[in-house]
PDB file of N, CA, C and O in Angstrom:
ATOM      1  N   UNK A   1       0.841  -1.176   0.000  1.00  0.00           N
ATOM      2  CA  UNK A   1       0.000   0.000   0.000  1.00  0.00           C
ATOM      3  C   UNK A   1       0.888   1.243   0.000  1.00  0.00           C
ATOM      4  O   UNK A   1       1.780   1.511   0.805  1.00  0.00           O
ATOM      5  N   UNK A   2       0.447   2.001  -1.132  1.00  0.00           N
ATOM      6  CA  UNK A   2       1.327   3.762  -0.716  1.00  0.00           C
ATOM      7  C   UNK A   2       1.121   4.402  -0.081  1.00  0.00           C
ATOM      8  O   UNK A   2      -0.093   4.417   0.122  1.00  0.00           O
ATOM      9  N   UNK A   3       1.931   5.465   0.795  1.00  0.00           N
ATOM     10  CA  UNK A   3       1.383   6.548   1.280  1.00  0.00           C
ATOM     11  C   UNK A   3       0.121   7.248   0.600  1.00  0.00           C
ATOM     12  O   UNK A   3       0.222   7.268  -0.627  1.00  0.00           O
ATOM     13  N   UNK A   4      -0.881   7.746   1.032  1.00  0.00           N
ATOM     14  CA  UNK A   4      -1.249   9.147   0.231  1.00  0.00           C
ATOM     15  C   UNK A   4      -0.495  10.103  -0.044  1.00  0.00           C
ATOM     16  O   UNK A   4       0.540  10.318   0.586  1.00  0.00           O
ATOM     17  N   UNK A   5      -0.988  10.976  -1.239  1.00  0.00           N
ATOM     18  CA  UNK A   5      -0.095  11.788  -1.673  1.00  0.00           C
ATOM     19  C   UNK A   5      -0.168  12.948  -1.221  1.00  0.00           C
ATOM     20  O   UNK A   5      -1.200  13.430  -1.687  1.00  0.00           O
ATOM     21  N   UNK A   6       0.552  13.987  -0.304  1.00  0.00           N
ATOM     22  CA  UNK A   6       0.180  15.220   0.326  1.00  0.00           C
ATOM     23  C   UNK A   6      -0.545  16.315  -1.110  1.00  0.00           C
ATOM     24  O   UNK A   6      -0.494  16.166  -2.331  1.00  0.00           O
ATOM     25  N   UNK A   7      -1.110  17.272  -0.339  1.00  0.00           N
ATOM     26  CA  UNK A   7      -2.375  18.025  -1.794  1.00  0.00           C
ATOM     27  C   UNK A   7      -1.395  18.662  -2.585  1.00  0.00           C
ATOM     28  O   UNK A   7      -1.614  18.794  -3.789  1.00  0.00           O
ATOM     29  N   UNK A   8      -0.139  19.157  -1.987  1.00  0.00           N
ATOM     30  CA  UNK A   8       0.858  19.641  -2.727  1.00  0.00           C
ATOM     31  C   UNK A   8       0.999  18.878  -4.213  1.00  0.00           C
ATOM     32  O   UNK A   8       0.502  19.265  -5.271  1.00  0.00           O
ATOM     33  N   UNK A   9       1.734  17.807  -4.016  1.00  0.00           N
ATOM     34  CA  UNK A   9       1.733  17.063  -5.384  1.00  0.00           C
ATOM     35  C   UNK A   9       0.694  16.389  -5.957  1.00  0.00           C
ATOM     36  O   UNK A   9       0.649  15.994  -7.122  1.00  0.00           O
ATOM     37  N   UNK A  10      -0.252  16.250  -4.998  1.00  0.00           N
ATOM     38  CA  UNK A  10      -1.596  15.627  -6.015  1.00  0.00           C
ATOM     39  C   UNK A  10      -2.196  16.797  -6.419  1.00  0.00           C
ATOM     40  O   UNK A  10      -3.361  16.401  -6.462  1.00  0.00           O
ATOM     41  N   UNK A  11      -2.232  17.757  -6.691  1.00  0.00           N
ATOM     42  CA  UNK A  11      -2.926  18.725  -7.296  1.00  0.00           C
ATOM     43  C   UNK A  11      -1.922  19.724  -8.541  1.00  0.00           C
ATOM     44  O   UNK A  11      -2.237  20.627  -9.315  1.00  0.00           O
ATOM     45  N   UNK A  12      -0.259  18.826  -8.157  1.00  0.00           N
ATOM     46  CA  UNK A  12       0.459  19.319  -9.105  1.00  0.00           C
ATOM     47  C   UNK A  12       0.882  20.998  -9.398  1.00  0.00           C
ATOM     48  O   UNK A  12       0.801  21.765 -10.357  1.00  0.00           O
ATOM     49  N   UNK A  13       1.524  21.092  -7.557  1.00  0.00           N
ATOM     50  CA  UNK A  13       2.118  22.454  -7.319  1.00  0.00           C
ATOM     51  C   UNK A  13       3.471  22.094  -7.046  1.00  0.00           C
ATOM     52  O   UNK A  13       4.035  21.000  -7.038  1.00  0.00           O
ATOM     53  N   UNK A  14       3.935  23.442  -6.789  1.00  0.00           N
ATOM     54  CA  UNK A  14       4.968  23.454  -6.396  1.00  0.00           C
ATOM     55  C   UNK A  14       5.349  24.389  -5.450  1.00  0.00           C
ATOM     56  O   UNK A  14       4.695  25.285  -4.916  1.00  0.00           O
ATOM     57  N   UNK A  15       7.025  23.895  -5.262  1.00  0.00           N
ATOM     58  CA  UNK A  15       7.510  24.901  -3.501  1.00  0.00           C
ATOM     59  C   UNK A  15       7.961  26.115  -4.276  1.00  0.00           C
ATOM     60  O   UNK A  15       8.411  26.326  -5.402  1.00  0.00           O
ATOM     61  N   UNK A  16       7.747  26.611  -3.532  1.00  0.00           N
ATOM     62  CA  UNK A  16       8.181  28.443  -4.128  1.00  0.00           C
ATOM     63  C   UNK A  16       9.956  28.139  -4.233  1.00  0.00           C
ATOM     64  O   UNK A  16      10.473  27.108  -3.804  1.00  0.00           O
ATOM     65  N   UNK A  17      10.495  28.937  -4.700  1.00  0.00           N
ATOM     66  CA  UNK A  17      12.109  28.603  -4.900  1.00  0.00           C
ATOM     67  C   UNK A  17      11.872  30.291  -4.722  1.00  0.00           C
ATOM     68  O   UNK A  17      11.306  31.103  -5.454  1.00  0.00           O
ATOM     69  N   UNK A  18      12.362  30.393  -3.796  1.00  0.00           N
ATOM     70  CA  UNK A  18      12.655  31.674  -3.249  1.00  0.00           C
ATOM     71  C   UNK A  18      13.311  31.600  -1.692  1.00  0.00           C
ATOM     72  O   UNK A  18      12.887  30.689  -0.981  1.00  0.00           O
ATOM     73  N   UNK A  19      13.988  32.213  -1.314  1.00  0.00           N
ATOM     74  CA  UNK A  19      14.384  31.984   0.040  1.00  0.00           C
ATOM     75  C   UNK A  19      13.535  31.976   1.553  1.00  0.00           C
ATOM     76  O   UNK A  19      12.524  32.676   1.608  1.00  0.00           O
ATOM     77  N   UNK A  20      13.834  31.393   2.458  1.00  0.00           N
ATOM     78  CA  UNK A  20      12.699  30.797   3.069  1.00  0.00           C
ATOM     79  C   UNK A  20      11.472  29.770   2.984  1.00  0.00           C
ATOM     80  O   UNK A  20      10.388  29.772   3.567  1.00  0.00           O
ATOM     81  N   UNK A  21      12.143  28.718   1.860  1.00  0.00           N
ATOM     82  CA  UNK A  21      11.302  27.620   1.287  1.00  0.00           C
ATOM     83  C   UNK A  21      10.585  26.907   2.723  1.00  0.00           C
ATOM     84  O   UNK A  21       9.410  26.548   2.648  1.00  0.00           O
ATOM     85  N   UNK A  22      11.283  26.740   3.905  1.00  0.00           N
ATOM     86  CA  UNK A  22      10.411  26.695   5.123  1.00  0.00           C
ATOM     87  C   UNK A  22      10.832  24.609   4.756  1.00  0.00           C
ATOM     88  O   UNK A  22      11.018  23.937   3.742  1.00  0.00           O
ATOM     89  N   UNK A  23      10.788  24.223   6.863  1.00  0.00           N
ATOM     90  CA  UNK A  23      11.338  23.043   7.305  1.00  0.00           C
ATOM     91  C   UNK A  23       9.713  21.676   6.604  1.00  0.00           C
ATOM     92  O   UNK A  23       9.702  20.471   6.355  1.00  0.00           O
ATOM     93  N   UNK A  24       8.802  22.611   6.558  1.00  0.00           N
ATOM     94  CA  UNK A  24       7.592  22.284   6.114  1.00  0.00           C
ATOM     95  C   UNK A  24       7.815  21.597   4.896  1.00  0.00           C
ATOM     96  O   UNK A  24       7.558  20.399   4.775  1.00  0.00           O
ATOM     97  N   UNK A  25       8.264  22.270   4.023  1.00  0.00           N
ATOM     98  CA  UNK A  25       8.506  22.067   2.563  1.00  0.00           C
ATOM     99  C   UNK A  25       9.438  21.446   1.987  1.00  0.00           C
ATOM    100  O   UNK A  25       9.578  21.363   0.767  1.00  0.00           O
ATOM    101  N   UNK A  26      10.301  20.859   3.009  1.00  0.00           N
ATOM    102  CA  UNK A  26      11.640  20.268   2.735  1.00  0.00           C
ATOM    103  C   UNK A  26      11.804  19.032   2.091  1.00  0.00           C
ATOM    104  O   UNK A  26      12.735  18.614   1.401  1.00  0.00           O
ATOM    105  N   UNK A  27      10.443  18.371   2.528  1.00  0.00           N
ATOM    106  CA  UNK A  27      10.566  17.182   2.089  1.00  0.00           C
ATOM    107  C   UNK A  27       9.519  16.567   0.639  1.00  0.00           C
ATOM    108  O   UNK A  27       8.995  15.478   0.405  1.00  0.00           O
ATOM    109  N   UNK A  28       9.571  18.027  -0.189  1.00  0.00           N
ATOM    110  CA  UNK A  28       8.975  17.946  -1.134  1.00  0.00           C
ATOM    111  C   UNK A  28      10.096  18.226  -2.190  1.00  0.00           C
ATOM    112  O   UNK A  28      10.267  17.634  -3.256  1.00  0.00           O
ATOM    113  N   UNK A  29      10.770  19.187  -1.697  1.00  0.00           N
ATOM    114  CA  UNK A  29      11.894  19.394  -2.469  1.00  0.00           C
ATOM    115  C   UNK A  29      12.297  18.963  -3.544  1.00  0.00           C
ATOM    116  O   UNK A  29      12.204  19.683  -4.538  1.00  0.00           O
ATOM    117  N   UNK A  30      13.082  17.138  -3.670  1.00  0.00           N
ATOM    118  CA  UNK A  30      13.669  16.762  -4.159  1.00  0.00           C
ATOM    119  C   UNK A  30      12.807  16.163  -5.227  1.00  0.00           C
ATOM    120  O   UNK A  30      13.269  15.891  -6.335  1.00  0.00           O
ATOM    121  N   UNK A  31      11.768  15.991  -4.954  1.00  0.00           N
ATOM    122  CA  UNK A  31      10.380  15.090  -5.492  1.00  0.00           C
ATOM    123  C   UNK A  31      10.201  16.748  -6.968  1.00  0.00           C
ATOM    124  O   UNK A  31      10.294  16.552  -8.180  1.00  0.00           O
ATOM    125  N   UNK A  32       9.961  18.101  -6.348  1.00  0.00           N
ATOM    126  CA  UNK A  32       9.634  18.943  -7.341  1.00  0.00           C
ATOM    127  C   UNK A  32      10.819  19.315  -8.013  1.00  0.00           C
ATOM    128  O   UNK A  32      10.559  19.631  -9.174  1.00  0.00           O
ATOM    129  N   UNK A  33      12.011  19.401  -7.740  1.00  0.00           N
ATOM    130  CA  UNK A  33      13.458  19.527  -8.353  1.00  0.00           C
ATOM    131  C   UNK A  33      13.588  18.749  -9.515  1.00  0.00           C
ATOM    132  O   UNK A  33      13.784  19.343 -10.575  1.00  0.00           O
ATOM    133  N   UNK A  34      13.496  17.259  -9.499  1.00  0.00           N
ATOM    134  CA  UNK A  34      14.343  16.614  -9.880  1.00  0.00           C
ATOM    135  C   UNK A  34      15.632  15.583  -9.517  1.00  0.00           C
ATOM    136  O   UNK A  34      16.531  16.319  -9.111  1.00  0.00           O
ATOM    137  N   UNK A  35      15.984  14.496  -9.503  1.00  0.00           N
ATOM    138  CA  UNK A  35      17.006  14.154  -8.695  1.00  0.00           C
ATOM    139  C   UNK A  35      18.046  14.600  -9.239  1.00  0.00           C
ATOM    140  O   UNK A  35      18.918  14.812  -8.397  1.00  0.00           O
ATOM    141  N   UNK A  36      18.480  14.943 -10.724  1.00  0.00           N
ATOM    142  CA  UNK A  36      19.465  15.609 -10.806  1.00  0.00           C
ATOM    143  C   UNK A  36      20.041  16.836 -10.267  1.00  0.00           C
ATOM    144  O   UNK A  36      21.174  17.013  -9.819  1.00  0.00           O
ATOM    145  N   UNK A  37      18.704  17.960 -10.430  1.00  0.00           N
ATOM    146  CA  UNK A  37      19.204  19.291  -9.899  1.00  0.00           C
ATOM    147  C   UNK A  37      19.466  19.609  -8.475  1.00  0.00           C
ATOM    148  O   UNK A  37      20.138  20.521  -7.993  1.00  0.00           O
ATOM    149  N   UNK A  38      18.621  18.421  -7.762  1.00  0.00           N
ATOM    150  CA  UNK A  38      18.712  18.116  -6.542  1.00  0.00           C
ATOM    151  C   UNK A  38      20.296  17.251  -5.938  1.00  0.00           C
ATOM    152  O   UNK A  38      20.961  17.325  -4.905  1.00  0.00           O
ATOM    153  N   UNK A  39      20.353  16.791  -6.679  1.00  0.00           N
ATOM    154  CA  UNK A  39      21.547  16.269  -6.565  1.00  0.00           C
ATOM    155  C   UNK A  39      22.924  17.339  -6.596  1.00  0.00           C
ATOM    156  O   UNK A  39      23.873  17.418  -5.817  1.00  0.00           O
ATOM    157  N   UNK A  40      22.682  17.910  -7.512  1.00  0.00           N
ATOM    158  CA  UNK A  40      23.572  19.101  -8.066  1.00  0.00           C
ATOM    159  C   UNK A  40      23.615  20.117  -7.073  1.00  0.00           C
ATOM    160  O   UNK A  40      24.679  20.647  -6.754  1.00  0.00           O
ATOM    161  N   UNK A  41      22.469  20.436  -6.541  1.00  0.00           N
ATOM    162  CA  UNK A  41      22.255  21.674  -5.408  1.00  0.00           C
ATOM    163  C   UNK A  41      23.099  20.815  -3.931  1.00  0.00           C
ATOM    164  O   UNK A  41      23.856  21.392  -3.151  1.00  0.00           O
ATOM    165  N   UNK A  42      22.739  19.466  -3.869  1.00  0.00           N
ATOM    166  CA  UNK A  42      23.527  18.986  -2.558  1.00  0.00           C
ATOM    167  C   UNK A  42      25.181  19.306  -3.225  1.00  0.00           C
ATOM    168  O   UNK A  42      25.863  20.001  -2.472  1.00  0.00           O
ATOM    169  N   UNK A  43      25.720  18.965  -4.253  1.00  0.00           N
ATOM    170  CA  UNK A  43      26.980  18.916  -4.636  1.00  0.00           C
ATOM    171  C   UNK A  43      27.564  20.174  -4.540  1.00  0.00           C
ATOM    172  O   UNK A  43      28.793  20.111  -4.521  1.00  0.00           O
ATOM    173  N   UNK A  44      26.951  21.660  -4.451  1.00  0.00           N
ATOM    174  CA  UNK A  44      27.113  23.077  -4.773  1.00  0.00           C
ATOM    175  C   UNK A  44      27.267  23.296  -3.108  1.00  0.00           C
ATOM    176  O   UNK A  44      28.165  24.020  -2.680  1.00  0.00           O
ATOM    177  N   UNK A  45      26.145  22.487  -2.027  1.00  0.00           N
ATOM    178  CA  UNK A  45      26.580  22.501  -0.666  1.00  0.00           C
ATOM    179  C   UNK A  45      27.407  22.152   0.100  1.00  0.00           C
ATOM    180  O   UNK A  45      27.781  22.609   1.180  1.00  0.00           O
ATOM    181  N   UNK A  46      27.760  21.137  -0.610  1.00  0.00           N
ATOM    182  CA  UNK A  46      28.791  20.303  -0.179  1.00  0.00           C
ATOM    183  C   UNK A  46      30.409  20.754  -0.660  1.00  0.00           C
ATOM    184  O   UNK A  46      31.471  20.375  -0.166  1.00  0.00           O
ATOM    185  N   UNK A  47      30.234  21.464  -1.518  1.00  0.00           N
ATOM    186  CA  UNK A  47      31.559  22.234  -1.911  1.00  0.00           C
ATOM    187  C   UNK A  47      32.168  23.803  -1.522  1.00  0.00           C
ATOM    188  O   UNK A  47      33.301  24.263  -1.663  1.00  0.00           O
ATOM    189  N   UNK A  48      30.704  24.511  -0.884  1.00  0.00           N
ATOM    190  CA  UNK A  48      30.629  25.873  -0.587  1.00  0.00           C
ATOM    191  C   UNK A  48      30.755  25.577   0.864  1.00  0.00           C
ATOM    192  O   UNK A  48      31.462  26.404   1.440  1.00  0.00           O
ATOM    193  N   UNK A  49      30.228  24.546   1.696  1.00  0.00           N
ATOM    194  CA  UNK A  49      30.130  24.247   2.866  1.00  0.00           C
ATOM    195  C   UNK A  49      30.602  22.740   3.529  1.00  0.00           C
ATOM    196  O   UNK A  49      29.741  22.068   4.097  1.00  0.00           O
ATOM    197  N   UNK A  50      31.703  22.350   3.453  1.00  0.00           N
ATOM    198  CA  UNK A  50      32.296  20.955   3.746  1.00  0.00           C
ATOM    199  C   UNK A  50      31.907  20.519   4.830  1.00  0.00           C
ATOM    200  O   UNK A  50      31.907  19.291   4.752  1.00  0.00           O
ATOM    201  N   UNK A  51      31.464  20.964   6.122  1.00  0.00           N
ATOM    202  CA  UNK A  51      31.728  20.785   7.678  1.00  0.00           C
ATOM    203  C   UNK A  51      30.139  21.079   8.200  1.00  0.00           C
ATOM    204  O   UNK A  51      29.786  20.965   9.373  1.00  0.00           O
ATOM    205  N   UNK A  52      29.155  21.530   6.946  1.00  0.00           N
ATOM    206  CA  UNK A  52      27.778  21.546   6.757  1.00  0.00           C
ATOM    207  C   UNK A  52      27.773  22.366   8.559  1.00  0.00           C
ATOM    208  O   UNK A  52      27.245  21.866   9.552  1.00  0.00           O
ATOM    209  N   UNK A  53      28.375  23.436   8.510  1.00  0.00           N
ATOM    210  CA  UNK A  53      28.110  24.565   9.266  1.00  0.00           C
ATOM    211  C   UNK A  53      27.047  25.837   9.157  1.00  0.00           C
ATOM    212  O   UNK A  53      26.525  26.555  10.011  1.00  0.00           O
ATOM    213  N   UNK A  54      26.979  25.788   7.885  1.00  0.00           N
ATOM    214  CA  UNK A  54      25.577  27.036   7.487  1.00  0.00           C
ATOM    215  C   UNK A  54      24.498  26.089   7.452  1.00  0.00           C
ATOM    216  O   UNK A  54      24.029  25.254   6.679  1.00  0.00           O
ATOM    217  N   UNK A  55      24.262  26.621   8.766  1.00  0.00           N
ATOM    218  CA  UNK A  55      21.963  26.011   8.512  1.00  0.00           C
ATOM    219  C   UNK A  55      22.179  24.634   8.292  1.00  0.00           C
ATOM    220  O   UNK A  55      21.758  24.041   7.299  1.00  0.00           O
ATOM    221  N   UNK A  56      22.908  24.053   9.317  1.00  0.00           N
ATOM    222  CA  UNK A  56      22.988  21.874   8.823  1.00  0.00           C
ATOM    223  C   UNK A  56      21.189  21.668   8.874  1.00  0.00           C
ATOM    224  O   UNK A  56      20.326  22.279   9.504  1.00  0.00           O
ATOM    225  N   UNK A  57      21.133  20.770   8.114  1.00  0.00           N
ATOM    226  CA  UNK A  57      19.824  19.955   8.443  1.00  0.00           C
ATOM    227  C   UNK A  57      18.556  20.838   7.962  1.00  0.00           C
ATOM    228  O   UNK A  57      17.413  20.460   8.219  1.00  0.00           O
ATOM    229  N   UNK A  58      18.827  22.081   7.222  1.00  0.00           N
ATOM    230  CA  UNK A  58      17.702  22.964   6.794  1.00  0.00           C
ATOM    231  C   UNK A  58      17.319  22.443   5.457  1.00  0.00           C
ATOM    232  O   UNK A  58      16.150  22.069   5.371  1.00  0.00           O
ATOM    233  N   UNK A  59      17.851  22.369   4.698  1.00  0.00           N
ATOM    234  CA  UNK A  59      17.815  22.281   3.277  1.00  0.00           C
ATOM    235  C   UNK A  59      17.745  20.348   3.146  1.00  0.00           C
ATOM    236  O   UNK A  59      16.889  19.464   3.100  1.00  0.00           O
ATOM    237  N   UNK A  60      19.230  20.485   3.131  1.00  0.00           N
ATOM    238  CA  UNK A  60      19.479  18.760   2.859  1.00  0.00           C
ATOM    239  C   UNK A  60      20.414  18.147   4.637  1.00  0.00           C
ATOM    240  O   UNK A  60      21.101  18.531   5.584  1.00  0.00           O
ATOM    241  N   UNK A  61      19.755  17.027   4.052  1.00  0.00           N
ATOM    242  CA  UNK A  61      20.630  16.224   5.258  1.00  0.00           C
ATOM    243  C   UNK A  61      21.641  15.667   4.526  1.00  0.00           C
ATOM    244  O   UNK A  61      21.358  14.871   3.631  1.00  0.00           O
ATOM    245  N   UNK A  62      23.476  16.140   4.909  1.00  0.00           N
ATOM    246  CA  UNK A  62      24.166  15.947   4.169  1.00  0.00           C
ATOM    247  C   UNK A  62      24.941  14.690   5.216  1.00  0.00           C
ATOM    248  O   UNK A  62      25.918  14.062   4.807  1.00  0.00           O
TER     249      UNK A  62
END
């Protein structure tokens, strides 16, 4: 059996991409991104921020 789908993606929206996307919205993220660009945005964090000192655990869990 699947989860249900939160109304976000069953109604076929999306997270604002603006700053302050909010801890709410986090876990829609990767699902409205893409796994590539999503992937790419962890790789851009992971290179600007090694020691995941800015905002750990906001965005991605690295």
């Amino acid at each position: 059996m699947t989860p249900p789908r939160p109304p976000l993606v069953r109604h076929e929206g999306h997270t604002p991409r603006e700053h302050g996307v909010g801890l709410a919205k986090k876990m829609f993220l990767r699902r409205q991104m893409g796994e590539g660009s999503y992937a790419l945005m962890q790789s851009v964090k992971r290179a600007l921020d090694p020691m995941s000192l800015l905002n750990p655990g906001k965005i991605f869990d690295l």
